[in-house]
VOGU-3710 file (C-alpha; in Angstrom, 3 decimals, decimal comma):
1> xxxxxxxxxx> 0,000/0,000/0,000  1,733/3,486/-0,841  2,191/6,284/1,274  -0,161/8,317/-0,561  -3,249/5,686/-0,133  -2,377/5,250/3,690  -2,488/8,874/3,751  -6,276/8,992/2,710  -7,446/6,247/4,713  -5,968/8,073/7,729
11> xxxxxxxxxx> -7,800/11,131/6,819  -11,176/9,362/6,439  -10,407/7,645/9,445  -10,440/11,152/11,246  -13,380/12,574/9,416  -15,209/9,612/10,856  -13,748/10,629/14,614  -14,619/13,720/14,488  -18,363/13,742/13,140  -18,882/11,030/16,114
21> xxxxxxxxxx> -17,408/13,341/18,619  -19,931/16,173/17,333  -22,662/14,193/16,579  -22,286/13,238/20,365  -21,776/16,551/21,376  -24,667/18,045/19,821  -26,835/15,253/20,604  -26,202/15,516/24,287  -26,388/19,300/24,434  -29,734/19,497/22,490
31> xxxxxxxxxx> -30,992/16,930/25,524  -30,840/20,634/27,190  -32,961/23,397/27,509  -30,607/26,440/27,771  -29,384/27,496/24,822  -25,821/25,746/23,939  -24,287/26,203/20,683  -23,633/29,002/18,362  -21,085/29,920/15,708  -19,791/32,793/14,151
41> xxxxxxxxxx> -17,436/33,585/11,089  -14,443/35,439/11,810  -12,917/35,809/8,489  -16,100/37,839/7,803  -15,377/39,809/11,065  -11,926/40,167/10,389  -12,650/41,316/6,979  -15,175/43,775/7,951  -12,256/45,623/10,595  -10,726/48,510/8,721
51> xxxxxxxxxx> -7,761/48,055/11,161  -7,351/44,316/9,713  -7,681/45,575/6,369  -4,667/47,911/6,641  -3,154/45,498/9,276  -3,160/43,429/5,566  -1,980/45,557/3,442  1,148/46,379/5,343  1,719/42,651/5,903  0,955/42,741/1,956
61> xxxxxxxxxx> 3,430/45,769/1,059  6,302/44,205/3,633  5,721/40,562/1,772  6,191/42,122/-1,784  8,953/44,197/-0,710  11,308/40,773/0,560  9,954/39,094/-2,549  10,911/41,383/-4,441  14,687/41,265/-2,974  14,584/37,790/-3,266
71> xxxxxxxxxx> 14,069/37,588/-6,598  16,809/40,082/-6,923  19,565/37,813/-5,348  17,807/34,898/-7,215  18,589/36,858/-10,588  21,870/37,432/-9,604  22,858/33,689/-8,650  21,397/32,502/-11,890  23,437/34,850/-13,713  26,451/34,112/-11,675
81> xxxxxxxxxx> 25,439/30,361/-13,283  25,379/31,114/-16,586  28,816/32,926/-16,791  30,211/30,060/-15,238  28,694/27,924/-17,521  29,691/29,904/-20,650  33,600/30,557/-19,305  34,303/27,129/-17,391  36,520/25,273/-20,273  38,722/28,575/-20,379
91> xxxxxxxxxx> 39,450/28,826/-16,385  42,068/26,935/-14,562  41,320/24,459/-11,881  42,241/26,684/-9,013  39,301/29,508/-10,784  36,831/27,009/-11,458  37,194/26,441/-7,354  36,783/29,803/-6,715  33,761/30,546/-9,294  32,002/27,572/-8,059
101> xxxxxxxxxx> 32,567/28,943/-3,903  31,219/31,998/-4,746  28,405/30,324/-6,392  27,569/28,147/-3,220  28,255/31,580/-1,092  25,296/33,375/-2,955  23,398/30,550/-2,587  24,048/30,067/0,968  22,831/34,133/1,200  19,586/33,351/-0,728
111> xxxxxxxxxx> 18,787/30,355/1,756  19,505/32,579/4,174  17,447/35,488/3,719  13,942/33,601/2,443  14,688/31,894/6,212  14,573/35,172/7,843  12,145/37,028/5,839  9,437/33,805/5,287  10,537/31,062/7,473  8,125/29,999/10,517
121> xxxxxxxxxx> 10,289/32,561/12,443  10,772/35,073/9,782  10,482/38,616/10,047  7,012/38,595/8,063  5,870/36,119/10,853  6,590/38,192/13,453  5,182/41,276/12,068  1,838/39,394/11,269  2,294/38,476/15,152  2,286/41,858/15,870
131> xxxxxxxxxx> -0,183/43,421/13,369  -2,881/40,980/13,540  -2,658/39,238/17,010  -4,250/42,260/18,782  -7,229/41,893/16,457  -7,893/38,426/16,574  -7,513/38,723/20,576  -10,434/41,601/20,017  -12,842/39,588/18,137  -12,493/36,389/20,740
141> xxxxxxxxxx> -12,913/38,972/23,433  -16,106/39,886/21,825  -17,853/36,646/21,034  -16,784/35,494/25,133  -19,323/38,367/25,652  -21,713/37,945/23,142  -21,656/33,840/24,663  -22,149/35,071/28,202  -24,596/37,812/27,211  -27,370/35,315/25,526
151> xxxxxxxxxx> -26,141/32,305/27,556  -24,686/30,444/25,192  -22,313/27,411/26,349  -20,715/26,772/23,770  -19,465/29,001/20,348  -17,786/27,562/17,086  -15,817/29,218/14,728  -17,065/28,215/11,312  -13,966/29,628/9,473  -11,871/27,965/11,276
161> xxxxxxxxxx> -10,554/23,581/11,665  -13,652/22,308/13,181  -15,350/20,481/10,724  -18,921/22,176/10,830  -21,280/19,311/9,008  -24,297/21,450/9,463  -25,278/25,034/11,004  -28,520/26,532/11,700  -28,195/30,304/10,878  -30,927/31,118/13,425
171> xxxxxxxxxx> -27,669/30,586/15,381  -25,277/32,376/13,523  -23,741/35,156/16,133  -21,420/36,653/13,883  -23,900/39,567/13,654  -24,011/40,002/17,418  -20,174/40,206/17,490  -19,813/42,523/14,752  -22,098/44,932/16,601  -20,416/44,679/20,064
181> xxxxxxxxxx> -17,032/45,865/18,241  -19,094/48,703/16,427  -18,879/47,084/12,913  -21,465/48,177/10,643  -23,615/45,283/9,591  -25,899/46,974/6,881  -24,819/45,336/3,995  -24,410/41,951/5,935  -27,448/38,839/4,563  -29,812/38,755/7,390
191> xxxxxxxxxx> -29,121/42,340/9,187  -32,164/44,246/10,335  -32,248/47,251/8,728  -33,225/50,112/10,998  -37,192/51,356/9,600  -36,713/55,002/7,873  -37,537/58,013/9,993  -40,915/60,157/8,804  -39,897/63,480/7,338  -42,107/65,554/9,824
201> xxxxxxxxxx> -40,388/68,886/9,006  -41,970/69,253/5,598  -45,578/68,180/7,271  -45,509/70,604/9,539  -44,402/73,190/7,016  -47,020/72,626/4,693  -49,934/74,519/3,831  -52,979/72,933/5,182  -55,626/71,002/1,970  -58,135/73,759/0,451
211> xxxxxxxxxx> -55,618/76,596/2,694  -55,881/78,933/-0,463  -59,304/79,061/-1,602  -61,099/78,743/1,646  -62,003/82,109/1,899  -63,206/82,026/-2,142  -65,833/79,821/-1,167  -67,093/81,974/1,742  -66,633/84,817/-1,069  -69,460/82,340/-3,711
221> xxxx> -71,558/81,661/-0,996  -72,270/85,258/0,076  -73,008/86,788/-3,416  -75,350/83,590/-3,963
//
């Protein structure tokens, strides 16, 4: 059997776990009456955040900015390549030595800075840390409020691992924690839009039915 099959028969194997585990989960929570489970989406809350979205775009603008060196050393070593390839049968042993260091030197460099730029530990890492950790502490903040407001037990995330199999939307709280961060939710599916506000100004300002030939009719009615 290769790797890859015993790869997919582990992965059904752990589909199968975990729709168990919820199915017993929900099945014992619905046994009760308080309300238990919700879920929200926090890529749409995220998304909605102008601070995320710039948080984003600097993350975006600082990731273009290493690629873009990258690519410059990468350029560089290639052509470093070629000219060794094109001059090789005219240099002595003792050049081809040195050609070929310098070639595992730049290479060494280019290693070296897509480590420290993108690597696990990388600059970019730790600026995302930085940049979007705050926010993403915000938004769990909010929805452990939102839970203890309406008394809910428990709260999944359905943008994130947990494989959500089904979800209500009559218990969708991502609304809820939108609003307790002060995120508009106008143009969000199933927000209540607030009911427009009577103009009264132009009522009151405006001349009463019959107003200007009232006194016309009192005018017919006398010479009759």
């Amino acid at each position: 059997m290769g790797f890859g099959m015993q790869f997919d028969k582990a992965k059904q194997m752990m589909k199968r776990i975990l729709f168990l585990v919820l199915t017993l989960a929900v099945g014992s929570l619905s046994a009760q009456k308080s309300k238990d489970i919700g879920f929200v989406d926090s890529d749409v809350i995220l998304g909605k955040m102008p601070e995320y979205r710039a948080a984003q775009k600097d993350l975006d603008d600082l990731g273009a900015k290493y690629q873009a060196e990258a690519q410059q050393l990468q350029t560089a070593l290639e052509q470093m390549h070629r000219d060794f390839q094109a001059e090789e049968i005219l240099l002595t042993s003792d050049q081809r030595r040195q050609k070929k260091e310098a070639i595992a030197s730049k290479e060494a460099e280019l290693m070296q800075y897509r480590e420290s730029k993108f690597g696990p530990t990388g600059e970019l890492y730790q600026e995302r840390a930085r940049l979007i950790k705050p926010l993403q502490d915000k938004v769990y903040d909010a929805i452990q409020n939102v839970a203890k407001k309406e008394g809910y037990a428990y709260i999944f995330d359905k943008s994130g691992g947990a494989l959500m199999l089904y979800a209500d939307q009559k218990f969708d709280k991502t609304l809820e924690v939108m609003e307790a961060l002060g995120i508009p939710t106008e143009d969000m599916p199933g927000a209540q839009v607030a009911p427009a506000k009577p103009n009264t100004q132009n009522r009151l300002n405006a001349p009463a039915p019959n107003a200007g030939n009232g006194n016309s009719g009192a005018a017919d009615n006398d010479n009759n």
